[in-house]
MIZA-246737 format. One record per atom (N, C-alpha, C, CB): atom name; z, y, x; residue in three letters; residue number from 1. Coordinates in Angstrom, 3 decimals, decimal comma. Glycine has a CB too. Example, Ala and Ser with C-alpha at 12.3 -4.5 7.8 and 13.67 -1.06 7.14 Angstrom:
atom Z Y X res n
N 7,800 -5,690 13,190 ALA 1;
CA 7,800 -4,500 12,300 ALA 1;
C 7,800 -3,300 13,200 ALA 1;
CB 9,046 -4,473 11,308 ALA 1;
N 7,080 -2,250 12,850 SER 2;
CA 7,140 -1,060 13,670 SER 2;
C 7,870 0,030 12,900 SER 2;
CB 5,725 -0,598 14,084 SER 2;
//
This chain:
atom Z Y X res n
N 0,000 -1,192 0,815 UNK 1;
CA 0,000 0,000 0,000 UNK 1;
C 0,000 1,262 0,863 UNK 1;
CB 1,198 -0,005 -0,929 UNK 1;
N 0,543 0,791 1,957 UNK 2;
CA 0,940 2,557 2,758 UNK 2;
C -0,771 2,654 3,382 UNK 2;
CB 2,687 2,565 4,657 UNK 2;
N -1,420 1,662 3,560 UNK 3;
CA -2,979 2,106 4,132 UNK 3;
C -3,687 2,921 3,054 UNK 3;
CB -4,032 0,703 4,484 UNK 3;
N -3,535 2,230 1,975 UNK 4;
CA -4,269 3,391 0,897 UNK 4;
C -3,791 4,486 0,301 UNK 4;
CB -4,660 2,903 -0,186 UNK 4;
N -2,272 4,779 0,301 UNK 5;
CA -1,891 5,741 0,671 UNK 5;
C -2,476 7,118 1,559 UNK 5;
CB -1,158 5,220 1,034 UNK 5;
N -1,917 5,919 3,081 UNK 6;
CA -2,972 6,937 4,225 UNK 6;
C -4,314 7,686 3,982 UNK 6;
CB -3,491 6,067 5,342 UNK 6;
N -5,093 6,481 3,513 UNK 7;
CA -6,461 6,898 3,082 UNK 7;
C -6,782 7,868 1,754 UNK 7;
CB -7,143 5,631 2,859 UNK 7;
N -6,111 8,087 1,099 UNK 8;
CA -5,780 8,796 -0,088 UNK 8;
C -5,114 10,694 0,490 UNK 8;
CB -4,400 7,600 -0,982 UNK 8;
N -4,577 9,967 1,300 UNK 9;
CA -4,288 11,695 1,635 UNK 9;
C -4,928 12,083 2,621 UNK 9;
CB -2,863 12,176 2,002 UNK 9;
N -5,749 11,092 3,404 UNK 10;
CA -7,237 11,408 4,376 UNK 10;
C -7,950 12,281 3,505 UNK 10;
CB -8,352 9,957 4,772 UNK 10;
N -8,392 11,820 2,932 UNK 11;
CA -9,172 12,370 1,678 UNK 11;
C -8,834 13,978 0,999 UNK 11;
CB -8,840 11,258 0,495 UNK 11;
N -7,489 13,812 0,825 UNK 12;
CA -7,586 14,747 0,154 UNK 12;
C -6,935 15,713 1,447 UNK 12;
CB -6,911 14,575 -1,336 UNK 12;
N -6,888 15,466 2,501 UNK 13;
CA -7,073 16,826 3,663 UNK 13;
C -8,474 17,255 4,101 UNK 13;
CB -6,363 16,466 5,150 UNK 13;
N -9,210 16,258 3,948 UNK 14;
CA -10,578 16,686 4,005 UNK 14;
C -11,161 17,441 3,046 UNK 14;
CB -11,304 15,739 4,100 UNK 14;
N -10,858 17,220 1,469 UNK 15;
CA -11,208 17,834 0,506 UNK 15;
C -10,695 18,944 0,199 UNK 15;
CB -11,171 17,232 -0,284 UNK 15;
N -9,370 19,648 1,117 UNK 16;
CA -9,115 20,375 1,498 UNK 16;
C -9,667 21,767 2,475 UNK 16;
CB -8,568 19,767 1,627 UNK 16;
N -9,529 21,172 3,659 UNK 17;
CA -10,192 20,815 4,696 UNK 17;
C -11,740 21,726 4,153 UNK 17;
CB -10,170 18,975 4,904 UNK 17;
N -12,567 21,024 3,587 UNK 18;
CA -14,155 21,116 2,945 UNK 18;
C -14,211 22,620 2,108 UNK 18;
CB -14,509 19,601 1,644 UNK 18;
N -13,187 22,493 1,104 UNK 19;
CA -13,140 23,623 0,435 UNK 19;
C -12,623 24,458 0,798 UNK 19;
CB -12,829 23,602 -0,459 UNK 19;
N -11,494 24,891 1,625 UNK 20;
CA -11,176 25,723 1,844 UNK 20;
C -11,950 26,543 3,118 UNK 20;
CB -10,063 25,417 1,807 UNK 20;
N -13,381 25,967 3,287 UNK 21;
CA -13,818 26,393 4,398 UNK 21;
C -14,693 27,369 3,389 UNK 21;
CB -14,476 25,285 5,543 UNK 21;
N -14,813 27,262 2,526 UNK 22;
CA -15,479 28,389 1,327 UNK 22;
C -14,762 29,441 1,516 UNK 22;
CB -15,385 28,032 -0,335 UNK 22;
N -13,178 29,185 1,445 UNK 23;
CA -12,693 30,445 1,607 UNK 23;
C -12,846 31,437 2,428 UNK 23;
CB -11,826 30,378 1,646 UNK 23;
N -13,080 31,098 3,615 UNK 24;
CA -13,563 31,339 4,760 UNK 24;
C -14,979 32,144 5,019 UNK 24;
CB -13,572 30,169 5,242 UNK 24;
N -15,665 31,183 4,518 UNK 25;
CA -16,991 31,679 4,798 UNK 25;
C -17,579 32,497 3,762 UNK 25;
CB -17,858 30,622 5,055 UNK 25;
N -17,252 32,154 2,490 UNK 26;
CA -17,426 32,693 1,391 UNK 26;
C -17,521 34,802 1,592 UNK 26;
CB -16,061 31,940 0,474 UNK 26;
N -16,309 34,977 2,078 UNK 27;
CA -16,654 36,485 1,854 UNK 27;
C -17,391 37,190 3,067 UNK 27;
CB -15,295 37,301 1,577 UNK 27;
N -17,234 36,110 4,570 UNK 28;
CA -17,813 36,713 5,674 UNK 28;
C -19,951 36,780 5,348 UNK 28;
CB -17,145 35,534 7,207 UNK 28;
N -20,011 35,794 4,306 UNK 29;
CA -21,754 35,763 4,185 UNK 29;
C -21,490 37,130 2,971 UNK 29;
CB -22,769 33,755 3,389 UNK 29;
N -20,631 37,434 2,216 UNK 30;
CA -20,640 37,957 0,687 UNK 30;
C -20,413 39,524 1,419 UNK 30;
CB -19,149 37,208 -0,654 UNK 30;
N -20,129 39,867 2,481 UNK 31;
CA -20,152 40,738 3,525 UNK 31;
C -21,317 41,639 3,987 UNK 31;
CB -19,849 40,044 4,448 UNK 31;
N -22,322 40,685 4,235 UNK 32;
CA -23,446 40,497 4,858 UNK 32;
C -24,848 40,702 3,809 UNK 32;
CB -23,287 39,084 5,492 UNK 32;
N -24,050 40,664 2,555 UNK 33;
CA -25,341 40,304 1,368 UNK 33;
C -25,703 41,768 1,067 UNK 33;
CB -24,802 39,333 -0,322 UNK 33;
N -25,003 43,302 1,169 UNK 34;
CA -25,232 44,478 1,112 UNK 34;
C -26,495 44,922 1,778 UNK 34;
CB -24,208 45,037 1,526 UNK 34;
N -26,227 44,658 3,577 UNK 35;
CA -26,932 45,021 4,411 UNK 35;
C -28,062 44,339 4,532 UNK 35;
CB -26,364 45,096 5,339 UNK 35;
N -28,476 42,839 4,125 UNK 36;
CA -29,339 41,783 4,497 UNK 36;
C -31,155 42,191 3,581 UNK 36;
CB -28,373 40,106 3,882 UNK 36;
N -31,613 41,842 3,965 UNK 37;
CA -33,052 41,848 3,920 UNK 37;
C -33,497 40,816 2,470 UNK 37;
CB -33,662 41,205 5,546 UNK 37;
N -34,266 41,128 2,047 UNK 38;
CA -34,739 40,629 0,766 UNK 38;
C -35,203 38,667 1,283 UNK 38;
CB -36,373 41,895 0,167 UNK 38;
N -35,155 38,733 2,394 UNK 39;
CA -35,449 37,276 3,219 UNK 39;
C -34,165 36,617 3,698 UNK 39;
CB -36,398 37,504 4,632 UNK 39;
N -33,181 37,806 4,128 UNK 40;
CA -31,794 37,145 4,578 UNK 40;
C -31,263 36,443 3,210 UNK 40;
CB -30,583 38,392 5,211 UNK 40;
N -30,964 37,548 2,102 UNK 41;
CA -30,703 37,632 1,201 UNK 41;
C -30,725 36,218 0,622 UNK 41;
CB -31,313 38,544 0,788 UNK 41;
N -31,906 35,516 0,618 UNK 42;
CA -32,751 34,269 0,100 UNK 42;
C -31,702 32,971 0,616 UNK 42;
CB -34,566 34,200 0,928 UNK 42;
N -31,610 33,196 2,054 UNK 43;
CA -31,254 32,277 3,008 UNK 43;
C -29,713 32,324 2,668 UNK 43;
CB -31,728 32,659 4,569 UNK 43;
N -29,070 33,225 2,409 UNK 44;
CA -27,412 33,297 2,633 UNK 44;
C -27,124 32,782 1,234 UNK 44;
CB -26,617 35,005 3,006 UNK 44;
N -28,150 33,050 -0,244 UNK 45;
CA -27,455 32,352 -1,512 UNK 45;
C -27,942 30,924 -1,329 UNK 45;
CB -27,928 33,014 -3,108 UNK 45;
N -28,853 30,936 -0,512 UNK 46;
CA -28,988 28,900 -0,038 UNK 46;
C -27,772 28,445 0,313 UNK 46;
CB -30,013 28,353 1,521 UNK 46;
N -27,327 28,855 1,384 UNK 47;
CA -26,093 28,692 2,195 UNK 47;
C -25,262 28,798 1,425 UNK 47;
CB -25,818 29,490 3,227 UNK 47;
N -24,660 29,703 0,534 UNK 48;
CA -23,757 29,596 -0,303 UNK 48;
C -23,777 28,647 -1,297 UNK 48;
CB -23,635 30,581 -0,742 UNK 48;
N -24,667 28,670 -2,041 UNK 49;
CA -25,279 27,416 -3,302 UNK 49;
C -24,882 26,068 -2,697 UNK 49;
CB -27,273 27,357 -3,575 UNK 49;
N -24,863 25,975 -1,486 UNK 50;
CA -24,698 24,291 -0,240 UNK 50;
C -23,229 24,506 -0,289 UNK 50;
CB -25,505 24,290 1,955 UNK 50;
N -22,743 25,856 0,042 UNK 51;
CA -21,286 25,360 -0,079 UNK 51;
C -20,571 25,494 -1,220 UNK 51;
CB -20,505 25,924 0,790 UNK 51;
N -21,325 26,023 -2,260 UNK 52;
CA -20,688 25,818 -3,394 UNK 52;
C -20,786 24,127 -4,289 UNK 52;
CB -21,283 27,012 -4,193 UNK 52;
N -21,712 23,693 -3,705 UNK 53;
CA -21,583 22,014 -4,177 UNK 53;
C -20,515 21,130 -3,607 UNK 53;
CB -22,887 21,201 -3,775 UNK 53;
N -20,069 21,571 -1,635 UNK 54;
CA -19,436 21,012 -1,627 UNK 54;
C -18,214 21,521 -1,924 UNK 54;
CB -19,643 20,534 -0,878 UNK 54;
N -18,059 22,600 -2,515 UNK 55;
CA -16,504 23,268 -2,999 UNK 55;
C -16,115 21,971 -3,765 UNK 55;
CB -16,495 24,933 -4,187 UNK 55;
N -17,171 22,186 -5,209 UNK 56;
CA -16,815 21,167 -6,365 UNK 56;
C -16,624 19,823 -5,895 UNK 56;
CB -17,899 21,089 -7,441 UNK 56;
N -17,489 19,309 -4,960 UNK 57;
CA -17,204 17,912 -4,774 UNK 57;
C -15,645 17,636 -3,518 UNK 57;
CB -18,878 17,228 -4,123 UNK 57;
N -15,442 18,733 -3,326 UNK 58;
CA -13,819 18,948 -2,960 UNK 58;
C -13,049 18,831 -3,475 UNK 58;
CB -13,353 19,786 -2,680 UNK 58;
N -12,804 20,071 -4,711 UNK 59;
CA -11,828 19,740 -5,815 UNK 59;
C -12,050 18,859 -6,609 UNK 59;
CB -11,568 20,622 -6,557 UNK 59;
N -12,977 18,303 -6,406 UNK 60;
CA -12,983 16,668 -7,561 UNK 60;
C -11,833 16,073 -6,444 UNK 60;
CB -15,074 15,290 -7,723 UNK 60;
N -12,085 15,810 -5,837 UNK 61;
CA -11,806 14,660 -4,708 UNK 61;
C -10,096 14,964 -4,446 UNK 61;
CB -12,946 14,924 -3,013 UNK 61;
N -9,820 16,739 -4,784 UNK 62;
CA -8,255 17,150 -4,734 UNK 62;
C -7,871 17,118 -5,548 UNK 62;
CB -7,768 18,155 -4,388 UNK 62;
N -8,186 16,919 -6,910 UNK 63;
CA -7,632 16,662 -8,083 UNK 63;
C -7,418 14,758 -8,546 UNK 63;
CB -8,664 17,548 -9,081 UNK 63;
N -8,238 14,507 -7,626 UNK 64;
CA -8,458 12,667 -8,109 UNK 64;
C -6,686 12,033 -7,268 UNK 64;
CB -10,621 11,573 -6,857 UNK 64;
N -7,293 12,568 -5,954 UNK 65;
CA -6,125 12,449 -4,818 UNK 65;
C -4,797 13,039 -5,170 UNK 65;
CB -6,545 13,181 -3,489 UNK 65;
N -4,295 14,205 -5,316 UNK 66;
CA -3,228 14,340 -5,514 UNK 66;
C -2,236 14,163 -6,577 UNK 66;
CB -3,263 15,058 -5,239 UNK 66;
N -2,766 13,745 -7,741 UNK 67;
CA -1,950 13,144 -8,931 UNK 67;
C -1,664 11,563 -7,931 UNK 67;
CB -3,088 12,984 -10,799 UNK 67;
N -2,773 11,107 -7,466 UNK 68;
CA -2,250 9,231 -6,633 UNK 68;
C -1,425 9,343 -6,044 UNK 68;
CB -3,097 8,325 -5,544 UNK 68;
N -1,342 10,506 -5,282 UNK 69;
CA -0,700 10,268 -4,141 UNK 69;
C 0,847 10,688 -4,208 UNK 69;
CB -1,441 10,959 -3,084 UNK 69;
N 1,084 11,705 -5,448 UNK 70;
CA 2,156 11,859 -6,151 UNK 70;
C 3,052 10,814 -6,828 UNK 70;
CB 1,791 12,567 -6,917 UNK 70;
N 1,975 10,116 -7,247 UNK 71;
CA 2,472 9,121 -8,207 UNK 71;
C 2,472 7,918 -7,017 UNK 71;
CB 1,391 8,862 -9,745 UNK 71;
N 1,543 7,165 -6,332 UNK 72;
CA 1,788 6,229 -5,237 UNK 72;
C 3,168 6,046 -4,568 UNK 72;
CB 0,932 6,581 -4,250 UNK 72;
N 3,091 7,596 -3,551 UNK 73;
CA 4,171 7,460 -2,575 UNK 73;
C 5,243 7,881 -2,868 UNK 73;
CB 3,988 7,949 -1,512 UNK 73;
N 5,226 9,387 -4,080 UNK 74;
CA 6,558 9,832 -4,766 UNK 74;
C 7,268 8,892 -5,989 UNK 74;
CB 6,237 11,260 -5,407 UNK 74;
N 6,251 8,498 -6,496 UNK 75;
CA 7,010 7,349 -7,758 UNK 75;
C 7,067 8,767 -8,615 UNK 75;
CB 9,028 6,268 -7,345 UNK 75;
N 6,042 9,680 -8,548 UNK 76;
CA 5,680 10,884 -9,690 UNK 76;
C 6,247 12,307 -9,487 UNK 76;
CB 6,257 10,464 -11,146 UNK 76;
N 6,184 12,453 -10,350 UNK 77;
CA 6,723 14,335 -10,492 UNK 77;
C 8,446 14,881 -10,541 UNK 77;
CB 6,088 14,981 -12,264 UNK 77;
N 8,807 13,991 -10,218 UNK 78;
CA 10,730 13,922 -10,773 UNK 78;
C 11,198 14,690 -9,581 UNK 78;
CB 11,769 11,980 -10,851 UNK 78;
N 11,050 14,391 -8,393 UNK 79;
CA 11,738 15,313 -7,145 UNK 79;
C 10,516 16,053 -6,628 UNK 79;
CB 12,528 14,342 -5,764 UNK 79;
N 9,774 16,689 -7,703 UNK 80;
CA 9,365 17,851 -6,949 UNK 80;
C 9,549 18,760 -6,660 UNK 80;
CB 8,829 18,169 -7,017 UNK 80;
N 9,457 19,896 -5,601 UNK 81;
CA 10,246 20,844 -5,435 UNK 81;
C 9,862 22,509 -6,339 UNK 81;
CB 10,241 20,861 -3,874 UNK 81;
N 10,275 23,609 -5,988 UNK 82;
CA 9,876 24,855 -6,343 UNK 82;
C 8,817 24,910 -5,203 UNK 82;
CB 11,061 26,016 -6,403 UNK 82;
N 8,550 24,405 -4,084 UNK 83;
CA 7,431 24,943 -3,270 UNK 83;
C 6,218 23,907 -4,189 UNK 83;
CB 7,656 24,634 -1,256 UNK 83;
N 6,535 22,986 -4,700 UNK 84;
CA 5,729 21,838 -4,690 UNK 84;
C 5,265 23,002 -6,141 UNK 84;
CB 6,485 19,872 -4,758 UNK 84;
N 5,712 23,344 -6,863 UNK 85;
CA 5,204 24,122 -8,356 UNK 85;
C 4,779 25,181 -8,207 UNK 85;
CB 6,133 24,404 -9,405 UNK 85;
N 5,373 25,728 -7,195 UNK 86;
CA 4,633 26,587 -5,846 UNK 86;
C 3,307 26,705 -6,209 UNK 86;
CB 4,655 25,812 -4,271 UNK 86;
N 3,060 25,635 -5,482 UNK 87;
CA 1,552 25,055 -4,530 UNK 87;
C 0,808 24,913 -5,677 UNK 87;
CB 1,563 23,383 -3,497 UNK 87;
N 1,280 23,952 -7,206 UNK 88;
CA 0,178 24,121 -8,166 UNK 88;
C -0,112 25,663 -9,020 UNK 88;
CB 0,486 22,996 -9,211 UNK 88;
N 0,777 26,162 -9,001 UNK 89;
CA 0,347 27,249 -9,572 UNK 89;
C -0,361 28,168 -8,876 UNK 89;
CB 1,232 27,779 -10,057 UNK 89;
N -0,454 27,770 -7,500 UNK 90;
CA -1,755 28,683 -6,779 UNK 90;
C -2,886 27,966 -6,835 UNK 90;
CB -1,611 29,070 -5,194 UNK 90;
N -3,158 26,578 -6,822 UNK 91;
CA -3,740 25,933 -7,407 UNK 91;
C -4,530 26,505 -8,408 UNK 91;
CB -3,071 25,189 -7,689 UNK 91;
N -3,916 26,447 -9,276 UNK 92;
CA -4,317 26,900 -10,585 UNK 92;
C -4,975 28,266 -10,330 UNK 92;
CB -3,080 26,980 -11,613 UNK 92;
N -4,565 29,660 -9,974 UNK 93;
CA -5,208 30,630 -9,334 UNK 93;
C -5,989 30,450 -8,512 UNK 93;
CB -4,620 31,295 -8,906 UNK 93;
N -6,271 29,656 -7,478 UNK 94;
CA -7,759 29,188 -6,757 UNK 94;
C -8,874 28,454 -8,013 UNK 94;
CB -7,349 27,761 -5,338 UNK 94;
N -8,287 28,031 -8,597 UNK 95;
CA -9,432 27,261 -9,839 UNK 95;
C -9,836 28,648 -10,471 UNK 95;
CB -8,576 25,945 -11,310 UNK 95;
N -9,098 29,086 -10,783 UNK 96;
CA -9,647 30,197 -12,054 UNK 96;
C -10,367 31,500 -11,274 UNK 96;
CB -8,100 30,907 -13,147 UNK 96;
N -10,346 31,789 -9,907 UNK 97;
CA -10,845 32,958 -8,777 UNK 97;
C -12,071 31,746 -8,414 UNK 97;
CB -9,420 33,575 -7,142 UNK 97;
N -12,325 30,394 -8,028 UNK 98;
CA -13,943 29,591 -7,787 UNK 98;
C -14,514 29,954 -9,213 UNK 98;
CB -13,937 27,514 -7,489 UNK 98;
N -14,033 29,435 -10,224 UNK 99;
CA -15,073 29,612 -11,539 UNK 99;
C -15,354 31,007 -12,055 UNK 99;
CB -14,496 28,860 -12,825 UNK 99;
N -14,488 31,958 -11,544 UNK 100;
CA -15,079 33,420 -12,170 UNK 100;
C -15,699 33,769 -10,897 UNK 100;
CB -13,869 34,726 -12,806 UNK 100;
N -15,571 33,391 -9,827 UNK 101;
CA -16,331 34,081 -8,775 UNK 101;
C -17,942 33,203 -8,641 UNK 101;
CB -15,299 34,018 -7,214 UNK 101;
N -18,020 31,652 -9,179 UNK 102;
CA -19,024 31,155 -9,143 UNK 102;
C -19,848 31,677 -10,433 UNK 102;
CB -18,787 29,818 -8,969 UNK 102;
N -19,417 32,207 -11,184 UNK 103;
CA -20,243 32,915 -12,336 UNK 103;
C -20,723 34,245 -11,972 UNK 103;
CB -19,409 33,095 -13,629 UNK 103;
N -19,690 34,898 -11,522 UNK 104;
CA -20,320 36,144 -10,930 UNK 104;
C -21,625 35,964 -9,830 UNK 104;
CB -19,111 36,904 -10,175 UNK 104;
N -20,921 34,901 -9,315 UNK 105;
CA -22,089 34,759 -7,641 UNK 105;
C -23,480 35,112 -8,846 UNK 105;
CB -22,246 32,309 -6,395 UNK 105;
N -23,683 33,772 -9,758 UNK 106;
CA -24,668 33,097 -10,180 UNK 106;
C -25,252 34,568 -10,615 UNK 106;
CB -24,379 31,811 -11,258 UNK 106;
N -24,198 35,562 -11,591 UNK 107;
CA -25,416 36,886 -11,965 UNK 107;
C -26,068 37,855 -11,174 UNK 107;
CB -24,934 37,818 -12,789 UNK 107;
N -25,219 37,848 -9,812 UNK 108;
CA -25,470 38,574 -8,715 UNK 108;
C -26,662 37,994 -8,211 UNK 108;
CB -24,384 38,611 -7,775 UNK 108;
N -27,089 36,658 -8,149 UNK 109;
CA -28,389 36,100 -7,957 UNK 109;
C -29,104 36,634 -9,034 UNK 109;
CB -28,450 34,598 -7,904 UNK 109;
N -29,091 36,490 -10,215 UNK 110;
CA -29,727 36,893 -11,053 UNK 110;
C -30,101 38,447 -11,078 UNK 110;
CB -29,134 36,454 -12,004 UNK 110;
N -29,482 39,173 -10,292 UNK 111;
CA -29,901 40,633 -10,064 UNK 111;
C -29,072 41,525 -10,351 UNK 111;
CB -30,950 41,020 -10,703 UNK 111;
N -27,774 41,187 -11,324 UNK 112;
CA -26,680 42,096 -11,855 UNK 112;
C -25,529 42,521 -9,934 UNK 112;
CB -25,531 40,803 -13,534 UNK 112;
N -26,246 43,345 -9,869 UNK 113;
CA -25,043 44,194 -8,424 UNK 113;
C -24,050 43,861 -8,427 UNK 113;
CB -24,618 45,692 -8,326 UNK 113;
N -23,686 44,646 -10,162 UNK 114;
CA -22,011 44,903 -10,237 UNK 114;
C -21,616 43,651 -9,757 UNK 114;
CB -21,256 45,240 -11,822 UNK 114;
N -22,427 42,737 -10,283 UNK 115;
CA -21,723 41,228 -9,978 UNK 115;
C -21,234 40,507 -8,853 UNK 115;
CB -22,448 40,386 -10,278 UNK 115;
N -21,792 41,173 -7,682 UNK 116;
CA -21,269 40,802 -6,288 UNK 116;
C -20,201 41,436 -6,284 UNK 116;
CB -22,066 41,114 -5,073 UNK 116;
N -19,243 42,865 -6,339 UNK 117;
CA -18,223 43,086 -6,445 UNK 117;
C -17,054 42,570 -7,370 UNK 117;
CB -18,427 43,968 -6,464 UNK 117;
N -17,255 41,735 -8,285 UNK 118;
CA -16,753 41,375 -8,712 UNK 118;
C -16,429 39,711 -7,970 UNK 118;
CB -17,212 41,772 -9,775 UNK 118;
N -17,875 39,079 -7,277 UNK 119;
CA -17,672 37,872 -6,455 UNK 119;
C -17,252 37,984 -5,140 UNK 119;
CB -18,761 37,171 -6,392 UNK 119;
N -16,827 39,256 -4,694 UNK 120;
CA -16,193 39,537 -3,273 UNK 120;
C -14,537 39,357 -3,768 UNK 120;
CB -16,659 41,349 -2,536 UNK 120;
N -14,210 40,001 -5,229 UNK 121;
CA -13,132 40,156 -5,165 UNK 121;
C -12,350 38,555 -5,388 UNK 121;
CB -12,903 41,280 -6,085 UNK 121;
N -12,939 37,977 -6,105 UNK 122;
CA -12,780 36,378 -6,781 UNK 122;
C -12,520 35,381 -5,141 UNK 122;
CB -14,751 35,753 -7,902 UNK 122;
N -13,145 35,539 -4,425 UNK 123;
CA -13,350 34,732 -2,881 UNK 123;
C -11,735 35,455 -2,071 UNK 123;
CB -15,371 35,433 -1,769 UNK 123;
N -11,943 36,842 -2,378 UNK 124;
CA -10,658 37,382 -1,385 UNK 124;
C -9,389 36,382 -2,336 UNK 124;
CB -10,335 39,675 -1,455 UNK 124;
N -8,955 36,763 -3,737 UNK 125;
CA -8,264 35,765 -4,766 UNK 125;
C -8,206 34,632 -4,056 UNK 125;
CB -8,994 35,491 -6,156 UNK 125;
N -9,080 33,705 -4,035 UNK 126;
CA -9,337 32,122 -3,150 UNK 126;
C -8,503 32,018 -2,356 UNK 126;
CB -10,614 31,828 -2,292 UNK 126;
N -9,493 32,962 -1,307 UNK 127;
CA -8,462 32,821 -0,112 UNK 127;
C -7,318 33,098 0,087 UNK 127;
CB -8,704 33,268 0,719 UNK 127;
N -6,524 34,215 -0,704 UNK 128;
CA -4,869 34,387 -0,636 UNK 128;
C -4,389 33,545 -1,526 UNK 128;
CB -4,245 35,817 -0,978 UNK 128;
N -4,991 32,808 -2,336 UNK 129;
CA -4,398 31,358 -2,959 UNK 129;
C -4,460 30,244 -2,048 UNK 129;
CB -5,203 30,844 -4,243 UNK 129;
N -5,455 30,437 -0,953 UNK 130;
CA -5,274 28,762 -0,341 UNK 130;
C -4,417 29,087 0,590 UNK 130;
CB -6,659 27,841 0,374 UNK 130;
N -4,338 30,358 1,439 UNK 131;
CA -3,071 30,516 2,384 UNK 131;
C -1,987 29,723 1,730 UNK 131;
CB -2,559 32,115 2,589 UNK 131;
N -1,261 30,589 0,197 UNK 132;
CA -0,506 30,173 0,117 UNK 132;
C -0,421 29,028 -0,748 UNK 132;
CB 0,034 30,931 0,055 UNK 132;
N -1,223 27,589 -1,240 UNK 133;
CA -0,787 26,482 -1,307 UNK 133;
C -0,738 26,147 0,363 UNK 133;
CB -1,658 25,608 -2,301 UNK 133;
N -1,479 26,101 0,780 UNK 134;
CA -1,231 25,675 2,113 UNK 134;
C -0,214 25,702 2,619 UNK 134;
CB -1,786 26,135 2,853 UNK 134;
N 0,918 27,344 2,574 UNK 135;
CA 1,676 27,218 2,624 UNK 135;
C 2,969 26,677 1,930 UNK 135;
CB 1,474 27,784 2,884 UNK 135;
N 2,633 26,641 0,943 UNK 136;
CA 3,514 26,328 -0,060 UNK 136;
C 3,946 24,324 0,208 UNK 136;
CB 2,559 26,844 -1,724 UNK 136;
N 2,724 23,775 0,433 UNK 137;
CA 2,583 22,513 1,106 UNK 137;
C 3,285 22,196 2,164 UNK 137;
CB 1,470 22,330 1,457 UNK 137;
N 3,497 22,583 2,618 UNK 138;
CA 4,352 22,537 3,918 UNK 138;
C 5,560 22,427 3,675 UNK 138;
CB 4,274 23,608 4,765 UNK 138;
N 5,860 23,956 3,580 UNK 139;
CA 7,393 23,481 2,391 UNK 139;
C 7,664 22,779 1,579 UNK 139;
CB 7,856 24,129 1,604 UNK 139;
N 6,620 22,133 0,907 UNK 140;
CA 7,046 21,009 -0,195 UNK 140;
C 6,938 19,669 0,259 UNK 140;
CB 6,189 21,053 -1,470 UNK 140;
N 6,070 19,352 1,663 UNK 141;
CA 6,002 18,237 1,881 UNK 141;
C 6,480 17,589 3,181 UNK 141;
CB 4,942 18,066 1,638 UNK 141;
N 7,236 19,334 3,823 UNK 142;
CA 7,485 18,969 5,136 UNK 142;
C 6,527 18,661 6,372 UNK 142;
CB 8,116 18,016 4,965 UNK 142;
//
């Protein structure tokens, strides 16, 4: 049991790991999309569109994983901590800053401006949500 365990929270540091590299990169290209060329332009919502597939196929993979691995190695939700409720409720604020910022992205492709300011602000959201599950993780899991 403790190997699939292991492998279960492999997983979901990678799916971690994967998505949170959106956070990252997400506003340094969303940066770049002002100044860029009607050709850059083309190339950077490719690049983004690539990492926006593997965002989702991240949080699939962090949502599949961390209820198992709760329930596997904790025997469930009973000694979880305030960091651990922490961590989902930023959670929850990283979900709701990807889906309004992946809607915005999508009109900002579509040609609506305003809409990139609104998908710069959704990515900055992200990222001060994954700092702090990240941090919040730590504290909850040691």
């Amino acid at each position: 049991m403790d190997v699939v365990i292991n492998l279960l929270i492999w997983v979901h540091v990678i799916g971690f790991i994967a998505g949170g590299s959106n956070s990252v990169v997400g506003p340094v290209i969303g940066g770049r999309m002002a100044t860029a060329t009607p050709d850059q332009r083309v190339g950077y919502f490719g690049v983004m569109n690539t990492l926006s597939q593997v965002g989702k196929v991240a949080m699939v993979a962090l949502l599949i994983t961390g209820p198992l691995i709760m329930f596997m190695k904790y025997g469930g939700l009973g000694g979880a901590s305030v960091w651990f409720w922490t961590k989902m409720a930023l959670v929850v604020v990283m979900l709701a800053a990807i889906i309004y910022g992946g809607i915005q992205f999508k009109r900002y492709q579509g040609g609506d401006a305003e809409a990139q300011k609104r998908a710069d602000a959704a990515h900055k959201i992200t990222g001060l949500a994954f700092l702090g599950v990240l941090l919040s993780a730590v504290f909850a899991f040691g």
